[in-house]
N, CA and C of each residue as an Amber inpcrd file, in Angstrom:
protein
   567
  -1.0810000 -24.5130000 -73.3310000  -0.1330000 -23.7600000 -72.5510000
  -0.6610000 -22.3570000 -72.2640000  -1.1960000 -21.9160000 -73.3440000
  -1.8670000 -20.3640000 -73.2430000  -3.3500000 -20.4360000 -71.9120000
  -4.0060000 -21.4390000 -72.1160000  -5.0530000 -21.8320000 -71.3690000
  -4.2950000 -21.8570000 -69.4310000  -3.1740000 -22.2920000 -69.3470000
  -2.6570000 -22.4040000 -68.2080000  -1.9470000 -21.3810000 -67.5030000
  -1.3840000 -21.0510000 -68.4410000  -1.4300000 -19.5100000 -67.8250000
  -2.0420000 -17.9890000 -67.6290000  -3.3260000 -18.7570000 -68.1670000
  -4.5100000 -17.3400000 -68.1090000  -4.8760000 -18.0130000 -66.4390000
  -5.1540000 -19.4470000 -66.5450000  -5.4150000 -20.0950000 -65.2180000
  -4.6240000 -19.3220000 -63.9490000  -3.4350000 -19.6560000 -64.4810000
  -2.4460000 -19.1550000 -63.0980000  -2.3930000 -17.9610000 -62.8300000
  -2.7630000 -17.0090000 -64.0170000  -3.2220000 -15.6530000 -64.0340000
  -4.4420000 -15.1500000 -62.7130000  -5.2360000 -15.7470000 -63.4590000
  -6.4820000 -15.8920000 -62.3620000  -6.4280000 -15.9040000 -60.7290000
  -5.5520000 -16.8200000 -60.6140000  -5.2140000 -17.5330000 -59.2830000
  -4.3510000 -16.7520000 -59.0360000  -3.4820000 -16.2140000 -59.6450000
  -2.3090000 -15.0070000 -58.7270000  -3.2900000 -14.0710000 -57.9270000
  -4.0720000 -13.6890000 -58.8530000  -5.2710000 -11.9630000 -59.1470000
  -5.5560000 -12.1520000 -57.6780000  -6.2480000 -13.3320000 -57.6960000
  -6.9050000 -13.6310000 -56.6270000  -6.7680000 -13.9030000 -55.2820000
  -5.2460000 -14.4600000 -55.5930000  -4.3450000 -13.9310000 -54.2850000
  -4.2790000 -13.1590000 -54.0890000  -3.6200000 -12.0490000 -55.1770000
  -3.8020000 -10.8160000 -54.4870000  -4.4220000  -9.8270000 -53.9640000
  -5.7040000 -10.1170000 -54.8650000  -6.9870000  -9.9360000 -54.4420000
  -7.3010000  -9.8480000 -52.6860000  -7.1770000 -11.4440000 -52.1320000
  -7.5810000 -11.1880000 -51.2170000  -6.3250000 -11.0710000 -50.0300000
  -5.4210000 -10.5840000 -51.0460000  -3.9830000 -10.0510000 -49.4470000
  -4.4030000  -8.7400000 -49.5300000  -4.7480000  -8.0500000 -50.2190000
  -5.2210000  -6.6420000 -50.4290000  -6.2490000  -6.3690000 -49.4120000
  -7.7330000  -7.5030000 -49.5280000  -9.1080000  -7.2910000 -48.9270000
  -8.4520000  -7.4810000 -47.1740000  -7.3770000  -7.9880000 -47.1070000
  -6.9040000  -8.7030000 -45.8270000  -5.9210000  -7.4130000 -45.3110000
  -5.0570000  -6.6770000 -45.7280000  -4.8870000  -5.5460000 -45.3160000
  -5.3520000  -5.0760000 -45.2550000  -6.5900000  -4.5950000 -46.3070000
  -7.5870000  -3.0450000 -46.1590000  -8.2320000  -3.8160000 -44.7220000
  -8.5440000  -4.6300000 -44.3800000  -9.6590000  -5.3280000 -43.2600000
  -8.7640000  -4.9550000 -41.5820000  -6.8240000  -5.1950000 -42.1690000
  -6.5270000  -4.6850000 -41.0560000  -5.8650000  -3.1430000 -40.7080000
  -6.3900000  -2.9450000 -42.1690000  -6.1270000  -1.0110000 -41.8950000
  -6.9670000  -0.8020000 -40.9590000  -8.4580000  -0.9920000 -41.6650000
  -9.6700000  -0.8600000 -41.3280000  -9.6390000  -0.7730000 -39.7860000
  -9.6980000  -1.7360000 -38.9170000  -9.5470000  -2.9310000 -37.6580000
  -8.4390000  -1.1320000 -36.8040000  -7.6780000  -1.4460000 -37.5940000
  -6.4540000  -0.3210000 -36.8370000  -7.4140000   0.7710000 -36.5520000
  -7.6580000   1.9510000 -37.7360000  -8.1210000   2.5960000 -37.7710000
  -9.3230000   2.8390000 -36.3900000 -10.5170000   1.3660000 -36.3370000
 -11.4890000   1.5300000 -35.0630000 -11.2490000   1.6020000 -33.7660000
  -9.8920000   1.0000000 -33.8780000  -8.8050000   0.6040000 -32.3940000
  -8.4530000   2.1340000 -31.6390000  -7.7000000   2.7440000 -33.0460000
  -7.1900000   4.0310000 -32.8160000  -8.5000000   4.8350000 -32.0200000
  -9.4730000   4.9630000 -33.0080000 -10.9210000   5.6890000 -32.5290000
 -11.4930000   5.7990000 -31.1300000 -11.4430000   4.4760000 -31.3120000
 -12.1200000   4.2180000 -29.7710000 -10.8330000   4.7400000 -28.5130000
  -9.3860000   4.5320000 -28.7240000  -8.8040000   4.8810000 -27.7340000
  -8.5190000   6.5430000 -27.9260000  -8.7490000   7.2610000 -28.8520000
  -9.0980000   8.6840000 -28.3190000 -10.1070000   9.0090000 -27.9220000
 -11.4170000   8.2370000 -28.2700000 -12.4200000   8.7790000 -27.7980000
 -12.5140000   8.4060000 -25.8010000 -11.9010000   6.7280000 -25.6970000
 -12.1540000   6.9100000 -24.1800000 -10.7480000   7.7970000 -23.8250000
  -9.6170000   8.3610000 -24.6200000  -8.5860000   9.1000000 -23.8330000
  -9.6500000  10.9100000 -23.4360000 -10.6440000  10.9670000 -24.4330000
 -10.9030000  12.0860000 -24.4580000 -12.0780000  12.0600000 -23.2230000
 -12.5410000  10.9430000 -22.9540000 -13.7930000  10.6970000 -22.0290000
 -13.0790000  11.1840000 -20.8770000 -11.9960000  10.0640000 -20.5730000
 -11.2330000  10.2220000 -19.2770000 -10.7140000  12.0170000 -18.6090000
 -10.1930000  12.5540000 -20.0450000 -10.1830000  14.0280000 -19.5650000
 -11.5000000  14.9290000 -19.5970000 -12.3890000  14.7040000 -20.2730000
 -13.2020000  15.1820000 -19.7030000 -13.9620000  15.0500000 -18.3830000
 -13.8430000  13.8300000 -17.7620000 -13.9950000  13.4070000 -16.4170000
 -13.0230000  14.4230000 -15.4210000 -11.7790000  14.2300000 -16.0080000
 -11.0960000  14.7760000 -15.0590000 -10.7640000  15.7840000 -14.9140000
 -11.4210000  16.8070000 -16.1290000 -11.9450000  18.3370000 -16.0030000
 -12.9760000  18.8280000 -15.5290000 -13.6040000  17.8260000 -15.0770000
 -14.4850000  18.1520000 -14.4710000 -14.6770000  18.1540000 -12.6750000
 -13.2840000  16.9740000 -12.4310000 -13.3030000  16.9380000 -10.6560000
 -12.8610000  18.4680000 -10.3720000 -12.9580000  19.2060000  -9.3930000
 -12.2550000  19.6810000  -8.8310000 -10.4650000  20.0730000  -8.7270000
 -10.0150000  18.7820000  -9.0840000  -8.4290000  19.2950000  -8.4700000
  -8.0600000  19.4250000  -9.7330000  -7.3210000  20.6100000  -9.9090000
  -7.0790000  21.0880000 -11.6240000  -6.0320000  20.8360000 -11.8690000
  -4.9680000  19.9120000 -10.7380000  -4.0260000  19.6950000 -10.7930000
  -3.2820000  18.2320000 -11.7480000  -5.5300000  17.4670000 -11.7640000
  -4.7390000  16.5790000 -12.3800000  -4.4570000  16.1520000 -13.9380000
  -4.9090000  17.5880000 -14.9980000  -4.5600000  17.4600000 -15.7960000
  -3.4030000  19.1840000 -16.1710000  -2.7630000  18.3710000 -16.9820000
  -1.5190000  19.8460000 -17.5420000  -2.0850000  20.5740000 -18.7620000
  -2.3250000  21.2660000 -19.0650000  -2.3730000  21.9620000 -20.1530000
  -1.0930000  22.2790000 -21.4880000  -1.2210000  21.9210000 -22.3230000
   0.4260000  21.6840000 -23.1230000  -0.2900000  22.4920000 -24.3710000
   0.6600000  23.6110000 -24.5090000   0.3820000  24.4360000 -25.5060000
   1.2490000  24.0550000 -26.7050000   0.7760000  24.0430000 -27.7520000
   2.0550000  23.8770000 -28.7080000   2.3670000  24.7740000 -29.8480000
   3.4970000  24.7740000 -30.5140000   3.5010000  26.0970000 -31.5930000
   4.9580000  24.9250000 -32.4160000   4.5880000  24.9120000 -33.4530000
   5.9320000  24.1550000 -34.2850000   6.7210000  25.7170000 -34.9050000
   7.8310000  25.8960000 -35.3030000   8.5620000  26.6180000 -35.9580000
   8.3800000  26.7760000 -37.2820000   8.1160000  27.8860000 -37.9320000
   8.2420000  27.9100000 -39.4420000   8.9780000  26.6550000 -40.6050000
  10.3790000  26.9750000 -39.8000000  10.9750000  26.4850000 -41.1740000
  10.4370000  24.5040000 -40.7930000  10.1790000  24.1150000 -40.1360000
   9.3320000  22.7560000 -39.6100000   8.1460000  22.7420000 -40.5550000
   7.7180000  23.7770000 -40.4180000   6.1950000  23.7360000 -40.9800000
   6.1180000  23.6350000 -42.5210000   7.3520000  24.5600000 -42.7890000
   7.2070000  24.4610000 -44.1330000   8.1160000  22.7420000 -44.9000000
   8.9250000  22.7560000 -43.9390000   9.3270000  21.0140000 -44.4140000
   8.5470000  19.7570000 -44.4650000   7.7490000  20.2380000 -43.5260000
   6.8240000  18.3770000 -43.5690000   5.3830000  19.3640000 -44.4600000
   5.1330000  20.2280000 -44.6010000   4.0930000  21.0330000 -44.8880000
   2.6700000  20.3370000 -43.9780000   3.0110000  21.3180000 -42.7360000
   2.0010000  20.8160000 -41.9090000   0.8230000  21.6140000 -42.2940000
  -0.7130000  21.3950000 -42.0530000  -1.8610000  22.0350000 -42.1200000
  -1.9980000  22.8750000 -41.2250000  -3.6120000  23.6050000 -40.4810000
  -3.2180000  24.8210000 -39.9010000  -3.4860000  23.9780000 -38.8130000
  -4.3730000  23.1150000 -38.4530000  -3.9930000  22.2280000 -37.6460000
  -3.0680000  21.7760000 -36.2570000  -2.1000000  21.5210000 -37.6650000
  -0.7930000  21.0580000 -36.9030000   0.3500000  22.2590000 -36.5500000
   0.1390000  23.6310000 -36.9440000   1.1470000  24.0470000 -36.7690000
   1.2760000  24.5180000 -35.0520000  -0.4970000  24.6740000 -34.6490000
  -0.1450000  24.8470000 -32.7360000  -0.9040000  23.8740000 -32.7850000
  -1.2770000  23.7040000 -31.4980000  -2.4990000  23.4320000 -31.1650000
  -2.5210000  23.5670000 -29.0280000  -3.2640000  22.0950000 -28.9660000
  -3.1700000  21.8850000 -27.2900000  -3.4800000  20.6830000 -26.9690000
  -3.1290000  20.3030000 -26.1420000  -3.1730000  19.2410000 -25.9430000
  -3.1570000  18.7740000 -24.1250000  -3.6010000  18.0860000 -23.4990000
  -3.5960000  17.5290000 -21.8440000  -2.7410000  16.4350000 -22.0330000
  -2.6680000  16.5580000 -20.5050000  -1.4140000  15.3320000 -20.4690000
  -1.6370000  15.1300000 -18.7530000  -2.3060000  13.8530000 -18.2950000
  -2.8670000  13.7000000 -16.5210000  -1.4260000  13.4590000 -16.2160000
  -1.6500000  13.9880000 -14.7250000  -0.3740000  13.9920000 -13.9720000
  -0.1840000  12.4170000 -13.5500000   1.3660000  12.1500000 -13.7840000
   1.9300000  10.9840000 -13.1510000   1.3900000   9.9150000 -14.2160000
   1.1980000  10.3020000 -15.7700000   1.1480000   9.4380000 -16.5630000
   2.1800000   9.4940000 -17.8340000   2.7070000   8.4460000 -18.6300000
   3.8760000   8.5270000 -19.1630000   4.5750000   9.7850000 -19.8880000
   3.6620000  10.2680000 -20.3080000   3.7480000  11.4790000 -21.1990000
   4.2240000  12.9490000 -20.1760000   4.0980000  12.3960000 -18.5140000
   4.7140000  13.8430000 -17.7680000   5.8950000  13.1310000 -16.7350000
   6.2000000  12.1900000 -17.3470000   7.5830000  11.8920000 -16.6620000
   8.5350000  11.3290000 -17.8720000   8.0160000  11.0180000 -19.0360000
   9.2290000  10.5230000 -19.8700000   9.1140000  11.4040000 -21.0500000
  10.3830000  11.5290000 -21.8920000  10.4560000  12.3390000 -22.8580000
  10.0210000  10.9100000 -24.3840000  10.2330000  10.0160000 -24.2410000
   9.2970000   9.3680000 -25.2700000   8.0650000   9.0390000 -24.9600000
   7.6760000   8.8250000 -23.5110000   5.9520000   9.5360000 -23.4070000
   5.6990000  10.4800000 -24.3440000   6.2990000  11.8690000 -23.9830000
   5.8820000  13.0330000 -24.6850000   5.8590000  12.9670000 -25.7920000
   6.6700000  12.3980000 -26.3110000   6.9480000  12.4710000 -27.7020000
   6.0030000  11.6210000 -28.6680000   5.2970000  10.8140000 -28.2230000
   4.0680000  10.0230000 -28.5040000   2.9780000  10.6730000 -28.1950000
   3.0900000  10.8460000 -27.0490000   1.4030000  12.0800000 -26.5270000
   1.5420000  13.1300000 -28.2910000   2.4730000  13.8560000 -28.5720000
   3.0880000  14.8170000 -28.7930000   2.8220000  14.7830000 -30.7090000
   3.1170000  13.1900000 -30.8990000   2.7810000  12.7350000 -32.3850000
   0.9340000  12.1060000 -32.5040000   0.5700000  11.6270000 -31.6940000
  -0.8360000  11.3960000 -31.3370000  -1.4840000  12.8420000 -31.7230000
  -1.2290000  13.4730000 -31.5960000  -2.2260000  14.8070000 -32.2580000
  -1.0130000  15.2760000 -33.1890000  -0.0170000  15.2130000 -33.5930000
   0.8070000  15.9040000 -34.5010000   1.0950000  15.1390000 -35.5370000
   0.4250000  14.1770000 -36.2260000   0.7060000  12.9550000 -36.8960000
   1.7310000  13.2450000 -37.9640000   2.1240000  14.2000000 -38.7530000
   2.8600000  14.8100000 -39.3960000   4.1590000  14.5610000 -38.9730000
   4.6680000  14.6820000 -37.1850000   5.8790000  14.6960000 -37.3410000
   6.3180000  13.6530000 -37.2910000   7.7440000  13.4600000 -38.0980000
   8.2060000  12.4660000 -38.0700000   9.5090000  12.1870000 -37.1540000
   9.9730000  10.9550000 -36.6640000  10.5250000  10.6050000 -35.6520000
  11.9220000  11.1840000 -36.0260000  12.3200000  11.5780000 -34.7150000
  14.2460000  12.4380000 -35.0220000  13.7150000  13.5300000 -35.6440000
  12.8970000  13.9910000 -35.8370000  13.0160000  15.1540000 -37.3590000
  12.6400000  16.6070000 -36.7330000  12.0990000  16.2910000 -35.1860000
  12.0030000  17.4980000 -34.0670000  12.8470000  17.5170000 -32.8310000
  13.0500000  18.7440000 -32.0810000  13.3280000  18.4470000 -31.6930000
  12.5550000  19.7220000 -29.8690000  12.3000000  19.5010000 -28.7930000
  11.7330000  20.1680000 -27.9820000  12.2130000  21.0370000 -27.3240000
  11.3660000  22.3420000 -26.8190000  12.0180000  23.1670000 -25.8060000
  10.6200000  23.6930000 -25.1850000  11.0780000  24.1510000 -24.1260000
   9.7170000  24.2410000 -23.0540000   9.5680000  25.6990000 -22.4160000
   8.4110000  26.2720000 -21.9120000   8.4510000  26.8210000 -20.9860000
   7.3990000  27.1830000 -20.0830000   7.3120000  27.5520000 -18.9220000
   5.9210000  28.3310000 -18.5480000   5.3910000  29.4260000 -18.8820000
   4.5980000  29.6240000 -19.0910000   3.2740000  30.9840000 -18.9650000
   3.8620000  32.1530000 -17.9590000   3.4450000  33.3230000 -18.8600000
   3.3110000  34.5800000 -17.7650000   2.1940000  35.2780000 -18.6940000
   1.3950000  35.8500000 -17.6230000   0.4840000  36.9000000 -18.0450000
   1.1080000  38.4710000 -18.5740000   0.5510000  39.1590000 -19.8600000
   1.1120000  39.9960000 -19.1830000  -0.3090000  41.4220000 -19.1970000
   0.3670000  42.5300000 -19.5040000  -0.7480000  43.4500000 -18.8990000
  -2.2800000  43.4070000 -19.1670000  -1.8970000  43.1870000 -20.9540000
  -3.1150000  43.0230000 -22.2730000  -3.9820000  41.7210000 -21.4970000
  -3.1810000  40.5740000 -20.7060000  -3.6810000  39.2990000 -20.3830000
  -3.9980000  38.2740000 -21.0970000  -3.2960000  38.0840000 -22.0430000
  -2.7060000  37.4130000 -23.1820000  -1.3680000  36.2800000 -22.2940000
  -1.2240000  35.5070000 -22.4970000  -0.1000000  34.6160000 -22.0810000
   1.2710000  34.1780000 -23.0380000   2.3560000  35.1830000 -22.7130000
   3.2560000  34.9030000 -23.1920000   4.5780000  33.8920000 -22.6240000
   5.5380000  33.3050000 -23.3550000   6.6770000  32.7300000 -22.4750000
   7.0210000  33.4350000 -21.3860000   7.5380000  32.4380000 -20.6680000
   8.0090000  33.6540000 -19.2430000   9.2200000  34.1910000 -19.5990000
  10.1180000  35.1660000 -18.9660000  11.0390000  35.6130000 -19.5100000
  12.0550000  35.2610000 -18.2630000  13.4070000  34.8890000 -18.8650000
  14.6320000  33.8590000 -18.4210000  14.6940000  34.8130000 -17.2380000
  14.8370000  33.6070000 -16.1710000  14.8010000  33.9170000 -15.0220000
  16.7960000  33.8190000 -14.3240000  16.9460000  34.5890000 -14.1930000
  18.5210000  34.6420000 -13.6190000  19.5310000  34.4700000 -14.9000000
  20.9160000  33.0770000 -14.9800000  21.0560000  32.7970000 -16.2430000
  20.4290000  32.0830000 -16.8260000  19.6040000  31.4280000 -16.3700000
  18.6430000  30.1550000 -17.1960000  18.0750000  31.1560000 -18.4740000
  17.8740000  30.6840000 -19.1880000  16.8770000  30.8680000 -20.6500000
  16.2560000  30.4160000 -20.7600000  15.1010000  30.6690000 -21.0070000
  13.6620000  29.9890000 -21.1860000  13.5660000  30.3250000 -23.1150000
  13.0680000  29.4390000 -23.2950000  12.6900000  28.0300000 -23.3570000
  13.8660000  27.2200000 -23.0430000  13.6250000  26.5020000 -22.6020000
  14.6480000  25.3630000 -21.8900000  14.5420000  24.2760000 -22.7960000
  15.3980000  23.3620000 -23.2530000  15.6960000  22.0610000 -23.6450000
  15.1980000  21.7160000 -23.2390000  14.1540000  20.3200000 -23.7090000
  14.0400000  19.1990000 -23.1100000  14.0130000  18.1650000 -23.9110000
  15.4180000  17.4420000 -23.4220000  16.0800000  16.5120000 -24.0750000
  15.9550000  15.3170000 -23.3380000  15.3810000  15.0580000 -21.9000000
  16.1150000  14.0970000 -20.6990000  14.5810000  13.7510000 -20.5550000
  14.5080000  12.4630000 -19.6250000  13.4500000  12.3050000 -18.9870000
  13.3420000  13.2650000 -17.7210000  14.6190000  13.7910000 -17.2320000
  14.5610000  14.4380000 -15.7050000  13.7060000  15.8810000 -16.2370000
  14.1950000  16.3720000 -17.1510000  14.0020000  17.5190000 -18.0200000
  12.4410000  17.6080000 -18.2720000  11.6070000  16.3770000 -18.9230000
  10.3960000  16.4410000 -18.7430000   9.6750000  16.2510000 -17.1570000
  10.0870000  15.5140000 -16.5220000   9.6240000  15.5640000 -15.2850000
   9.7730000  16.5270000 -14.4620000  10.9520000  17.7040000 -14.5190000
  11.1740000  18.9610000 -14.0100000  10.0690000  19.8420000 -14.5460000
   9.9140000  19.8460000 -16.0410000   9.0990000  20.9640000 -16.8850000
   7.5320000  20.9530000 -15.8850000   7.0970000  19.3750000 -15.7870000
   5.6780000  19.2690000 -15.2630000   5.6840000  19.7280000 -13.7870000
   6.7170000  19.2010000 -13.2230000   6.7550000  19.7420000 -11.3770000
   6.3260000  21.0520000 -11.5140000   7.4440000  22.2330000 -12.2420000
   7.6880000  23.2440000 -12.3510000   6.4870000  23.9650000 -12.6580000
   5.5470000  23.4340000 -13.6400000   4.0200000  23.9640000 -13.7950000
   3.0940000  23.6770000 -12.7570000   3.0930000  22.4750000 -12.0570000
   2.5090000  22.5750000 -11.4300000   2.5080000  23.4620000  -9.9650000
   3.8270000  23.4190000  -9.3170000   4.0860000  24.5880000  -8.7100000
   3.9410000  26.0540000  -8.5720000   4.3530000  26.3830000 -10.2870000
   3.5480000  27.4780000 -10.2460000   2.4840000  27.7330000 -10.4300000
   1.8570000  27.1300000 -10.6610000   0.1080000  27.0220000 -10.9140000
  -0.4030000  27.0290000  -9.2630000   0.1850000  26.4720000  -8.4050000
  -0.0540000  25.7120000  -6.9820000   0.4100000  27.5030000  -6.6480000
   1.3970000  28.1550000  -6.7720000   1.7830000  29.3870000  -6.2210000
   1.3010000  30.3960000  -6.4890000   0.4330000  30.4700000  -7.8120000
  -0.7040000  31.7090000  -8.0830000  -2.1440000  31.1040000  -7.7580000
  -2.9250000  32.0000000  -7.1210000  -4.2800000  31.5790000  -6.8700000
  -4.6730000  31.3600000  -9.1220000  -5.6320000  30.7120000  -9.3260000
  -5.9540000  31.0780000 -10.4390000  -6.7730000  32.5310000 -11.4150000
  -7.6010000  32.8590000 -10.0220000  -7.9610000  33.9340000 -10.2650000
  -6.7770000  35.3230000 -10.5590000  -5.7770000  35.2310000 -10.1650000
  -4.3990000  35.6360000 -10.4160000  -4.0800000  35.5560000 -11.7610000
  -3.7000000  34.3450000 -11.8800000  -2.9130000  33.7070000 -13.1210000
  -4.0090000  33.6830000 -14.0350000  -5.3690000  33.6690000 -14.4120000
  -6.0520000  33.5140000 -15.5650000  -5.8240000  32.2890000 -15.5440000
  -5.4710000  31.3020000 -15.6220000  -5.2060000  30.0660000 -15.8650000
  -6.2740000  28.7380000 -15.2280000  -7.0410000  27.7810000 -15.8280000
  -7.7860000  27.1930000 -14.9350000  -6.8660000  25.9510000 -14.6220000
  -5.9430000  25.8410000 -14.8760000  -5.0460000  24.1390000 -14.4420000
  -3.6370000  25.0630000 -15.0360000  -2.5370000  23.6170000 -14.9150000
  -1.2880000  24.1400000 -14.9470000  -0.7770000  23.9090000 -16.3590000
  -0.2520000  24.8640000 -16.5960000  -0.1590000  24.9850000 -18.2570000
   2.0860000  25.2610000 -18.8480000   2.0060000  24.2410000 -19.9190000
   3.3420000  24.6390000 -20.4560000   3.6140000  25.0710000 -21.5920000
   4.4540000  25.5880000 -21.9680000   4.0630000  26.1050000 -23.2230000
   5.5240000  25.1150000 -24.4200000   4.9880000  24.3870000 -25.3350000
   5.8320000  23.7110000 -25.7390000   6.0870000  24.2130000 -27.2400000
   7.8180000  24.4860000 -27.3250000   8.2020000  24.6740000 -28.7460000
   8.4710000  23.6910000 -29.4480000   8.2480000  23.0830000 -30.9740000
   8.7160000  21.9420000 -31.3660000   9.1530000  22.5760000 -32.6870000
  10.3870000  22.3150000 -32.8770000  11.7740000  22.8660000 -33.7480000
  12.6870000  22.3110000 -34.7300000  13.0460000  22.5550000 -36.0140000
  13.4830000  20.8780000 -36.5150000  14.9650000  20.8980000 -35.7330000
  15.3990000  19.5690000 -36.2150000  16.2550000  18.8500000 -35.5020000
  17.3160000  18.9750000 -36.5680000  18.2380000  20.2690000 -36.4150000
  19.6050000  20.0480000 -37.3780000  20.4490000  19.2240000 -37.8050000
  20.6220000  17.7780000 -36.8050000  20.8760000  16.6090000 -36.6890000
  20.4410000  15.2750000 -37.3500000  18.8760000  16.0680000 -37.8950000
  18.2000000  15.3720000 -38.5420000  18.1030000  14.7210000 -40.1130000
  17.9220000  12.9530000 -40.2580000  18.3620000  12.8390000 -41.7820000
  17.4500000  13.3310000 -42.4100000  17.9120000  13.9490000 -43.8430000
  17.1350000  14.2300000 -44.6640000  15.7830000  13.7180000 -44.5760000
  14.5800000  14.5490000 -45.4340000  13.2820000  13.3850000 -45.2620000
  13.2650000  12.5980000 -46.6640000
């Protein structure tokens, strides 16, 4: 009896053994998948920083909020960075585009647990680029909660980018400047 269950011992191990070798194989597998599709996402923008029309990539600035930073304890990394986003691809007409573009370099955040606000660029004397400052009653940074909301934010850059020569604006393409904020709404982590 002792002999049979060292047996079955064995034979569990070894199952588990190889459900283990069989996940690590499809971590692994994930992991090269992932690789290769930033490296051709990164090919593609570099291609397309390089045509001429500067229109067809956005420039997306990012800055997370303190008390964010200190909850998920992001690295220095993650607390700005930048990121492109080509025009008329999911990430500049939908707000769960963005929000994927948005976790694709922010791997830290976790889903519901942010939440967005936007704005454009202004130069100012120093030539440093700060938020623009609220134009009429609007307030800048603006919500963006909607898909219309992300698809307004990108028009809106690109327009003004289209309305300052660049030599003007400092700017070589059209740029937004994105806040990411926790989400008061949000469950505990």
């Amino acid at each position: 009896r002792v002999a049979l269950s060292a047996a079955h011992y064995r034979h569990d191990r070894r199952g588990l053994l190889s459900l283990a070798s069989t996940a690590n194989e499809g971590k692994r597998l994930a992991r090269m998948r992932t690789k290769a599709e930033v490296k051709l996402r990164n090919q593609r923008y570099r291609e397309a920083s390089n045509v001429r029309d500067p229109l067809s990539l956005t420039a997306v600035r990012v800055s997370v909020c303190p008390k964010l930073r200190e909850e998920l304890s992001l690295n220095g990394r993650e607390k700005r960075g930048r990121l492109f986003v080509e025009r008329g691809s999911n990430a500049s007409v939908t707000l769960k585009g963005l929000k994927q573009e948005l976790h694709s370099f922010f791997r830290a955040l976790k889903k519901s647990s942010f939440v967005l606000s936007a704005s454009l660029p202004s130069s100012n004397p120093s030539g440093s680029f700060d938020a623009s400052p609220p134009i009429g009653d609007e307030l800048l940074p603006r919500p963006v909660s909607s898909d219309d909301a992300v698809a307004s934010l990108f028009s809106d850059a690109a327009a003004q980018f289209s309305a300052q020569p660049p030599s003007d604006s400092g700017l070589p393409r059209p740029t937004v400047l994105l806040h990411v904020s926790s989400n008061p709404n949000a469950p505990p982590p």
